[in-house]
C-alpha positions in Angstrom: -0.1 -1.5 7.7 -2.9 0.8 8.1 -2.4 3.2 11.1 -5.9 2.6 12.9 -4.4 -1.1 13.1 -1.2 -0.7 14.2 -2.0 -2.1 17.6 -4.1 -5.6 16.5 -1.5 -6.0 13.5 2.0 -5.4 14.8 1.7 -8.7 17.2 1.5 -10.7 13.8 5.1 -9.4 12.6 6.6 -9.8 16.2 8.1 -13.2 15.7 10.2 -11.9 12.9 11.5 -9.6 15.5 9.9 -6.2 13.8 8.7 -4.2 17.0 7.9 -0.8 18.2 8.1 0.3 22.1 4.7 0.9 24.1 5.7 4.8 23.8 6.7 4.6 19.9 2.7 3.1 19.5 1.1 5.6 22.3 2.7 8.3 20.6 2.2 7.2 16.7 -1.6 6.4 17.8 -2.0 10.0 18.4 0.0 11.6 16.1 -1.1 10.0 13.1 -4.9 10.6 13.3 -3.3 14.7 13.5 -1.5 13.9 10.1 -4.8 12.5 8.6 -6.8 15.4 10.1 -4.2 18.1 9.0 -3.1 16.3 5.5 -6.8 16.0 4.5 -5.8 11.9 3.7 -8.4 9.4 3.4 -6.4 7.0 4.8 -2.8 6.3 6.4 -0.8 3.2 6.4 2.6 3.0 8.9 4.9 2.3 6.6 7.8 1.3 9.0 11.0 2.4 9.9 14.5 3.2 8.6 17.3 2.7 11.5 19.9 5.1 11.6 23.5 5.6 13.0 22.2 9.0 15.5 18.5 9.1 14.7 15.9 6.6 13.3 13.1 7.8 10.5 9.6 6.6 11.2 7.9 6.6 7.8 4.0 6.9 7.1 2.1 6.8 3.8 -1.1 8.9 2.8 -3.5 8.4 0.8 -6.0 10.8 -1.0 -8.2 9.4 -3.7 -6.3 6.6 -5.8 -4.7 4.4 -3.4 -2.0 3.3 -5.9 -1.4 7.2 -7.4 -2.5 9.3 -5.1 0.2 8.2 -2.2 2.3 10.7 -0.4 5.4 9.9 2.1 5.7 11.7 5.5 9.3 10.9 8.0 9.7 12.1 11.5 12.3 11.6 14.1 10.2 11.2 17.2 6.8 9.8 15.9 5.2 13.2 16.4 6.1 16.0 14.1 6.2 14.9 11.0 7.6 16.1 7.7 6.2 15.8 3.9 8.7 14.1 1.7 9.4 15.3 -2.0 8.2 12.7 -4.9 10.7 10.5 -5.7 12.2 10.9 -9.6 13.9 7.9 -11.6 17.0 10.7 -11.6 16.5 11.0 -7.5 16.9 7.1 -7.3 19.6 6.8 -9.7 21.4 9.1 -7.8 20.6 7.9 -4.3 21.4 4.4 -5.0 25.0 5.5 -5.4 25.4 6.2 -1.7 26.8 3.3 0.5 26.5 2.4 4.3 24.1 3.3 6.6 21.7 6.2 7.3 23.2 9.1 9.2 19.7 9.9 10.9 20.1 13.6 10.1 17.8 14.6 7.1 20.2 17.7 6.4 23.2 15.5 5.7 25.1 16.0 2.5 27.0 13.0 1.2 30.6 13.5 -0.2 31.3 13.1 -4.1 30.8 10.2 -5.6 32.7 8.2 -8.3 30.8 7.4 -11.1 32.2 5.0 -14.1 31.9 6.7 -17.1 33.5 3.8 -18.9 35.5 0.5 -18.8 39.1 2.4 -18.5 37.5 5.8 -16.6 36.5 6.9 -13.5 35.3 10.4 -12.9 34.3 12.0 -9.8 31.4 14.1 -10.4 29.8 16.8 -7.5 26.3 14.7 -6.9 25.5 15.9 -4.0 22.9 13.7 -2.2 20.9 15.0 0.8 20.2 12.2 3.1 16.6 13.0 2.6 16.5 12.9 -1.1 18.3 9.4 -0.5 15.6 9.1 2.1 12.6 9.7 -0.1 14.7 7.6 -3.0 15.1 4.4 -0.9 11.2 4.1 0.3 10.3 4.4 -3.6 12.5 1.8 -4.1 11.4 -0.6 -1.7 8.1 -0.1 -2.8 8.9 -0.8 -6.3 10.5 -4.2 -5.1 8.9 -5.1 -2.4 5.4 -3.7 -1.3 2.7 -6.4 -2.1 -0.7 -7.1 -1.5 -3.4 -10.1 -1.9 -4.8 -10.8 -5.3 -8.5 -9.2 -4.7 -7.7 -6.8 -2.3 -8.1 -3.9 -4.9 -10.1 -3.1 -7.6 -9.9 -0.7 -10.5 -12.9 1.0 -11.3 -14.3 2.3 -15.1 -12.3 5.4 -14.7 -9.1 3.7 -14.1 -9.2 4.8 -10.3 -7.4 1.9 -7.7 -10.0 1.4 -4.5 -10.1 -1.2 -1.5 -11.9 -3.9 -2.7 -14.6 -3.7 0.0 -15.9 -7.6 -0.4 -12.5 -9.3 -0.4 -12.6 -11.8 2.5 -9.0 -13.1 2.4 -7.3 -15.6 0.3 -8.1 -19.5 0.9 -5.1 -21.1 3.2 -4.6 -23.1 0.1 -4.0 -20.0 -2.4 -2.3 -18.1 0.6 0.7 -20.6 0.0 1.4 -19.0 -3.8 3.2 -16.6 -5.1 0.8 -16.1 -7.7 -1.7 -14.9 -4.9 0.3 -11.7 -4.5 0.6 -8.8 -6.6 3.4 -6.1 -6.4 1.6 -3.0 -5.4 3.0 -0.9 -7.9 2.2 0.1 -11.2 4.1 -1.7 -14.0 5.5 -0.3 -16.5 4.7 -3.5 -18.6 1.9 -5.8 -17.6 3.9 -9.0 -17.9 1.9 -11.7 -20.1 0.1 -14.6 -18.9 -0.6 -18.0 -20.5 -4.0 -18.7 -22.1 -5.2 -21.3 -19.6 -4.4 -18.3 -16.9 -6.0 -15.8 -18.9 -9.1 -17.3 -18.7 -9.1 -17.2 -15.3 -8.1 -13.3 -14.8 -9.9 -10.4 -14.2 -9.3 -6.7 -16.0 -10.2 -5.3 -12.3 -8.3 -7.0 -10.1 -5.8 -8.1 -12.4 -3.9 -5.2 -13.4 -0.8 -5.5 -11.9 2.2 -8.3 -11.8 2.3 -11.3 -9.6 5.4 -12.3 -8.0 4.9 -15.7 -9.6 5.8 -13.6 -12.7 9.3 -12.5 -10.9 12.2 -13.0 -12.7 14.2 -14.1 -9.7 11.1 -15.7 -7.1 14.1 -17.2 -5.3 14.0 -13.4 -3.3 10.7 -14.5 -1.7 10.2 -16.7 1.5 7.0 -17.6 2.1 5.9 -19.4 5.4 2.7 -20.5 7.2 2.6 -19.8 10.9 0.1 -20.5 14.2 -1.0 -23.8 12.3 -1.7 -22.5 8.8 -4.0 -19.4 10.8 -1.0 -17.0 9.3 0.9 -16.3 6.5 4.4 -14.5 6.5 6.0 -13.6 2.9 9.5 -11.9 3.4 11.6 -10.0 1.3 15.4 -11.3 0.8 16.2 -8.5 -1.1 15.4 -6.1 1.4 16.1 -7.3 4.7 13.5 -6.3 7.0 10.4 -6.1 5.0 7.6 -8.4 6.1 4.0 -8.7 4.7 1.2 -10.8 6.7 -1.8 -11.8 5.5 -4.6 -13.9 7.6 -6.5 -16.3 5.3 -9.7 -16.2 4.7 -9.8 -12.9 6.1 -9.8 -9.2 5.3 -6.5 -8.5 7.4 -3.2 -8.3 5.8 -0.6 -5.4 5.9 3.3 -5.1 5.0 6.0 -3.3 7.1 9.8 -2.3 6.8 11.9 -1.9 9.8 16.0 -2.1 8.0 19.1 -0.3 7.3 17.5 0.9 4.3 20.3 -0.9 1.9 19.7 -3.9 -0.3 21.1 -7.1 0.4 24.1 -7.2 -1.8 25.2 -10.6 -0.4 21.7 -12.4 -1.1 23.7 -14.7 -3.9 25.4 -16.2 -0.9 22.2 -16.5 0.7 21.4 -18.9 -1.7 
């Protein structure tokens, strides 16, 4: 959610029981407008909150130009002094996503070696040594990839193939607020899944550029519910606990945050 916000938009998440303290918000108030000033960002969004076993990591995005390319990941341990993260690689993930259990809370942790199956009959154990905050940077990517979202109409791509806040959207209808197909996974696909004729007539090059969770393979990870009479929507992640977007209808205000372990939910099939 974006950081100016943080006090008018957290309330909206607080039933789902995602909160910061009065001196976690005083303090990020403050020492996020620094980041923006120092970082030269045009905006910054809080992007939540990773609990640890010593330590949590407070995470913020910022953004240059492109809001969709141009995003860079920041972590700090007290909600003052804050740290750039390195870009995340496909390798960086692969690797990460080997590690089990939770967050130490100490960026300068090495995990031990990991067994990796080579094949059917094999196991090897191979030296991948995994900082905690390569596995840190690693896990927000992935959670991005799977999980950040954001109202059909709430950006725009421009000529020059540049992703912008779509200044004139004014919310979603409480009637298309209850679809899936309302909200887009705000992150660039690798293949833009296809639509249907009868839908393609009714799409948009510059606003429809990106995959709808409608289009999800598995829409069973999604729970969607109204709340305050309709006057709120809540969309939640089953995959990764902890991720919650909000979005009020027929108004500009929406906004996503994680507060988790930073693990997916491997028992989701008995969810279900």
């Amino acid at each position: 959610m974006q950081a100016e916000y943080l006090h008018q938009y957290l309330p909206l998440v607080a039933s789902t029981g995602l909160v910061l303290s009065p001196e976690q918000r005083a303090t990020l108030q403050v020492s996020l407008e620094i980041v923006k000033k120092n970082y030269k960002f045009s905006r910054v969004y809080f992007w939540g909150k990773i609990l640890g076993l010593t330590a949590d990591y407070f995470i913020v995005i910022g953004v240059e130009t492109d809001e969709l390319r141009g995003r860079k990941s920041l972590y700090s341990l007290n909600c003052m002094d804050w740290k750039l993260l390195p870009p995340a690689t496909d390798e960086m993930i692969e690797r990460s996503m080997r590690v089990k259990g939770r967050f130490m809370g100490d960026p300068s942790h090495e995990y031990d070696t990991i067994a990796v199956k080579k094949s059917d009959e094999e196991m090897a154990s191979l030296e991948l040594k995994v900082k905690e905050e390569e596995r840190l940077t690693a896990t927000i990517e992935q959670i991005n990839r799977e999980a950040a979202i954001v109202p059909r109409g709430a950006f725009i791509k421009t000529p020059l193939e540049q992703i912008h806040k779509n200044r004139s959207f004014g919310g979603l209808s409480v009637t298309e607020a209850g679809k899936l197909q309302s909200y887009l996974h705000f992150t660039e696909p690798v293949i833009l899944k296809k639509k249907s004729q009868l839908v393609q007539a009714n799409l948009e090059d510059s606003i429809d550029f990106l995959n709808s969770l409608e289009d999800d393979e598995l829409k069973v990870f999604w729970s969607l519910q109204y709340e305050r009479g309709s006057k709120l929507v809540i969309l939640q992640s089953l995959l990764w606990l902890g991720f919650n977007f909000f979005h009020v209808p027929e108004t500009s205000q929406y906004g996503s945050i994680y507060m988790g372990l930073g693990e997916r939910n491997i028992d989701f099939p008995f969810m279900i």
